[in-house]
C-alpha positions as a Markdown table, in Angstrom:
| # | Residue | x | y | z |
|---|---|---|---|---|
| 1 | Unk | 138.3 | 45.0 | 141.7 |
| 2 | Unk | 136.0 | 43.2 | 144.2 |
| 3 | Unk | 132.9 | 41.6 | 142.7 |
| 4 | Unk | 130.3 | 41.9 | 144.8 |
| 5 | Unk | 128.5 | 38.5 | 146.2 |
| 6 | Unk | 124.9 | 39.1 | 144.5 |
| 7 | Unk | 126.0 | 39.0 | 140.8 |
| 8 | Unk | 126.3 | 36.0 | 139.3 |
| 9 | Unk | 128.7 | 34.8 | 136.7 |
| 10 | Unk | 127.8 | 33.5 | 133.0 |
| 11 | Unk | 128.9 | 30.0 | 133.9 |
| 12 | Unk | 126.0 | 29.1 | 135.4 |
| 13 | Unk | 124.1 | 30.0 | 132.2 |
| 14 | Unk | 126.7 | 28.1 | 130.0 |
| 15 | Unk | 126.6 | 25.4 | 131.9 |
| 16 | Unk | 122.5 | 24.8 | 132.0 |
| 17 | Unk | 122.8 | 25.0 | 128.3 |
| 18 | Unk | 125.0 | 22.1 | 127.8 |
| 19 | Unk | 122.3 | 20.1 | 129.0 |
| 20 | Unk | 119.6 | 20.6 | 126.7 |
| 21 | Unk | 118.6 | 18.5 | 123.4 |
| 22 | Unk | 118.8 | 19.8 | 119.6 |
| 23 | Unk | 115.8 | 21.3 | 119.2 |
| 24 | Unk | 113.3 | 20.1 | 116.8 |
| 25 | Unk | 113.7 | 20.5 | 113.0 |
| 26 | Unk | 110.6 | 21.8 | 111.2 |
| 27 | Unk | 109.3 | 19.8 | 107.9 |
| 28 | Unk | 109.8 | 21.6 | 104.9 |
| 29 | Unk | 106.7 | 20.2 | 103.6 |
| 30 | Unk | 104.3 | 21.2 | 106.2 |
| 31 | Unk | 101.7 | 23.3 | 105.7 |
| 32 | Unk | 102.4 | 27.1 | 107.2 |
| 33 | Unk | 100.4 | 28.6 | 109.1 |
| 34 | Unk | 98.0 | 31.5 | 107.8 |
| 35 | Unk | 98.2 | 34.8 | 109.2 |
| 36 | Unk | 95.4 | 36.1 | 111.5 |
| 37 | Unk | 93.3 | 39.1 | 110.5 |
| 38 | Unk | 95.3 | 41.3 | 112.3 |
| 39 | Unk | 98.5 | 40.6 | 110.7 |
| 40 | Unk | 96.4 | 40.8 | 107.2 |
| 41 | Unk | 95.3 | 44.2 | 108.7 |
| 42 | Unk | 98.7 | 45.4 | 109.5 |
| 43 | Unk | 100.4 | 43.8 | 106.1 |
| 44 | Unk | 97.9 | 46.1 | 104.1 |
| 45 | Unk | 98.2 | 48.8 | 106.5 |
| 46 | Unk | 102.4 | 48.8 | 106.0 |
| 47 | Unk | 102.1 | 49.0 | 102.2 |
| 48 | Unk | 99.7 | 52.1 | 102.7 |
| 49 | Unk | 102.3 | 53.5 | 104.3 |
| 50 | Unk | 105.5 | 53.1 | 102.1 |
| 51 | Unk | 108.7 | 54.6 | 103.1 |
| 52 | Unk | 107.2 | 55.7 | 106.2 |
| 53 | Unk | 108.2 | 54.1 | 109.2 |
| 54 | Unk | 105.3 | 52.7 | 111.1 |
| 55 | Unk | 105.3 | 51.6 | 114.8 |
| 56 | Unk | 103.0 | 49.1 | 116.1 |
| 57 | Unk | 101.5 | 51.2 | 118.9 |
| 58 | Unk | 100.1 | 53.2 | 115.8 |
| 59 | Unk | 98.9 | 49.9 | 114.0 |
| 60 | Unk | 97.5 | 48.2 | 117.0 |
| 61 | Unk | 95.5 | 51.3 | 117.6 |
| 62 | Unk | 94.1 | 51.6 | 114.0 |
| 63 | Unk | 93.2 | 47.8 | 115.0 |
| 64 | Unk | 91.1 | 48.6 | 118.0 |
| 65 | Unk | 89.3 | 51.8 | 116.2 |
| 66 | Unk | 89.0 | 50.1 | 112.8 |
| 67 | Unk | 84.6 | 49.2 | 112.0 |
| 68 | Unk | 83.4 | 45.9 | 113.1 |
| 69 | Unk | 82.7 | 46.1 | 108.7 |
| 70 | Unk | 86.3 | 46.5 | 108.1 |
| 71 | Unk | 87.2 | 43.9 | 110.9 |
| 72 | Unk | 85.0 | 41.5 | 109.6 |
| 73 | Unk | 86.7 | 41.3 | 106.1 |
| 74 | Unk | 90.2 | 40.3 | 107.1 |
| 75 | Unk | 88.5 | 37.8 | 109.3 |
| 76 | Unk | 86.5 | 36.1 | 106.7 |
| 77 | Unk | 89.8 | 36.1 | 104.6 |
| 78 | Unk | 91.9 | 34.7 | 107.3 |
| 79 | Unk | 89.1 | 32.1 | 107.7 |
| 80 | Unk | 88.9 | 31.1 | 104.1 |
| 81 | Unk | 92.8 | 30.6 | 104.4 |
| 82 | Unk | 92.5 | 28.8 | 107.3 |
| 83 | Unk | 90.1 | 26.5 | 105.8 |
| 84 | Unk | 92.6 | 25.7 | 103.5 |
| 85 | Unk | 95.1 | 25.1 | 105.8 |
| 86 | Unk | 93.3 | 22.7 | 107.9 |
| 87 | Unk | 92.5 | 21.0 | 104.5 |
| 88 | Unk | 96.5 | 20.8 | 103.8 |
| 89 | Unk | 97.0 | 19.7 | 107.5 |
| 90 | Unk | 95.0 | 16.9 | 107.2 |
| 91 | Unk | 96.6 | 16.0 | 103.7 |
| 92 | Unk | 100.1 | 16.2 | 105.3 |
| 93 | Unk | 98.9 | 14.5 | 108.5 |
| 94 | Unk | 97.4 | 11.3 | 106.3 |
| 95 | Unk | 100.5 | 11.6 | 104.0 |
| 96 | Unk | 103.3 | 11.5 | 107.1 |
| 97 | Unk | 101.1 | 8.8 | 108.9 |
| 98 | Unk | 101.7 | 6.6 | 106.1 |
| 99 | Unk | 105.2 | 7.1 | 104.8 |
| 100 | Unk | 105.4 | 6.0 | 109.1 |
| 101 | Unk | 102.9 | 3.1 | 108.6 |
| 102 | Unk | 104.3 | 1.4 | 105.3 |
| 103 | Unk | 108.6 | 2.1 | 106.5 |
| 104 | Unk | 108.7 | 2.7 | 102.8 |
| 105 | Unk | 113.0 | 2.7 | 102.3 |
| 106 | Unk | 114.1 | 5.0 | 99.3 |
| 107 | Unk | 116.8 | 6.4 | 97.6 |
| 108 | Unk | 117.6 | 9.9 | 99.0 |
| 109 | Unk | 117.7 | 11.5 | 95.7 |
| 110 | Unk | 114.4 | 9.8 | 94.6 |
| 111 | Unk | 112.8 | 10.9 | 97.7 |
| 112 | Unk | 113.9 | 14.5 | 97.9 |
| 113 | Unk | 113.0 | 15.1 | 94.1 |
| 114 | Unk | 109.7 | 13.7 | 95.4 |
| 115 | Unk | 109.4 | 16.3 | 97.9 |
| 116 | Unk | 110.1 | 18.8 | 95.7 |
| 117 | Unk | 107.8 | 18.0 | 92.8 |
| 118 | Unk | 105.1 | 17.4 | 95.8 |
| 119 | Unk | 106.2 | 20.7 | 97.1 |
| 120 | Unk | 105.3 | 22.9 | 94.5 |
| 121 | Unk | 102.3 | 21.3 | 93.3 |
| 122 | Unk | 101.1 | 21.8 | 96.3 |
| 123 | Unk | 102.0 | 25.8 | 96.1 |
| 124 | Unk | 100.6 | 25.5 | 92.8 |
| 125 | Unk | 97.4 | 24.3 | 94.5 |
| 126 | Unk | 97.6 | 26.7 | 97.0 |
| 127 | Unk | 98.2 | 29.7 | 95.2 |
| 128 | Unk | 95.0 | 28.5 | 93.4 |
| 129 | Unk | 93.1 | 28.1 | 96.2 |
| 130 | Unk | 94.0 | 31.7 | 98.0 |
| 131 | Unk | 93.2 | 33.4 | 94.5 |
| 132 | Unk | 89.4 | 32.0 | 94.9 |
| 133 | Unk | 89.6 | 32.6 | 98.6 |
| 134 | Unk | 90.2 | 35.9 | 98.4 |
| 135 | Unk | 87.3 | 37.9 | 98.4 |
| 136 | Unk | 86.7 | 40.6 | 96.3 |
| 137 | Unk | 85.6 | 44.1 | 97.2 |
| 138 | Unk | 85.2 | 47.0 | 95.9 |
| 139 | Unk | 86.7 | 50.1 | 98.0 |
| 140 | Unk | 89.9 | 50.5 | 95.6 |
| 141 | Unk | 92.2 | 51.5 | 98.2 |
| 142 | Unk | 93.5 | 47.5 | 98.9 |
| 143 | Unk | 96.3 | 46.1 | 97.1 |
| 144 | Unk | 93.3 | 43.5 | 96.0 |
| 145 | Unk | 91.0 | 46.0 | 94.4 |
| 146 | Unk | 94.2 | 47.5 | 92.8 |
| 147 | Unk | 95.6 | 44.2 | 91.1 |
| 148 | Unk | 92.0 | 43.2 | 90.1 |
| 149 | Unk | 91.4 | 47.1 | 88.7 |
| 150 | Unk | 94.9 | 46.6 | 86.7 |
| 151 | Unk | 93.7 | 42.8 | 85.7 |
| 152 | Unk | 90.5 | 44.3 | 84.5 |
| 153 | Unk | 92.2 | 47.1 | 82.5 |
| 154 | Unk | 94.6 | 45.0 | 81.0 |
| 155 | Unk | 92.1 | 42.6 | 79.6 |
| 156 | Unk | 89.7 | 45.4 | 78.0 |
| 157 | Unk | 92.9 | 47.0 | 76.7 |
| 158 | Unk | 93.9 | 43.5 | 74.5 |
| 159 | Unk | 90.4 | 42.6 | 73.5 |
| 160 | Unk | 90.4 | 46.7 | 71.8 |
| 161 | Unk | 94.1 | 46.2 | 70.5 |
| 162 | Unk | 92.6 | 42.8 | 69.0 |
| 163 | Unk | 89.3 | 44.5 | 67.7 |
| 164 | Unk | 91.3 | 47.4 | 66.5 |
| 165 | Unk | 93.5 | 44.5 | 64.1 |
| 166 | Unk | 90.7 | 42.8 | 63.1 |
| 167 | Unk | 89.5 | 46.2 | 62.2 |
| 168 | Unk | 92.3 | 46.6 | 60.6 |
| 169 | Unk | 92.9 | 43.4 | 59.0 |
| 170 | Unk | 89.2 | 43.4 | 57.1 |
| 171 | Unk | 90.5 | 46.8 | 55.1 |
């Protein structure tokens, strides 16, 4: 088989690989990013729509058409969360410049524990932070009006069980 002039082999490609640096590894302890209004918008669109397949053509377009009302909600969220973040960035920024400034040696043990203890208060933090960050509405048909609804119900449901036993308890 003759291969004609005009394609080009792999080699080339393998070769101009071979040349390039290890690419950057990410720290674990840096802040993520949040997700932008539309991905919020698309996250809550997906779960209305379990077990269906949705394309993005179809989310996008529910995007464009949705009311500036609507629109404005997932941006004030992602806004509130990107508050945050910034707040973490600088946190991390501060923290990173001086574990560079002070050439602080330690164990690696000691160090990763560190980072892991570090790590999760800051979720714990975080978590904190999104649950106040969030804003509340009132249209029942988000997965945040549905876990607030079920929060609500289960509290009035234990303060009756626990009037219904002290009821109980003064026959």
């Amino acid at each position: 088989m003759n291969k004609s002039p005009s394609k080009k082999s792999n080699s080339t490609k393998e070769n101009s690989k071979k040349g390039r640096g290890k690419s950057k590894t990410k720290d674990e302890n840096e802040p993520k990013k949040p997700l932008n209004a539309y991905l919020l918008f698309s996250n809550d669109y997906r779960k209305e729509r379990k077990g269906e397949k949705v394309k993005l053509k179809e989310i996008s377009a529910k995007w464009n058409n949705l009311d500036k009302e609507k629109k404005k909600k997932y941006e004030e969220i992602f806004q509130k969360n990107k508050a945050i973040y910034d707040k973490e960035m600088e946190k991390y920024n501060k923290n990173k410049k001086e574990d560079n400034d002070g050439n602080k040696k330690k164990d690696k043990k000691s160090s990763k524990d560190e980072k892991k203890t570090s790590k999760k208060n800051e979720e714990k933090k975080e978590k904190k932070e999104n649950k106040k960050a969030k804003k509340k509405c009132d249209c029942g048909k988000c997965d945040i009006c549905k876990k607030e609804k079920k929060k609500e119900e289960k509290k009035e449901n234990k303060e009756e069980e626990e009037e219904e036993e002290e009821i109980e308890e003064e026959e």
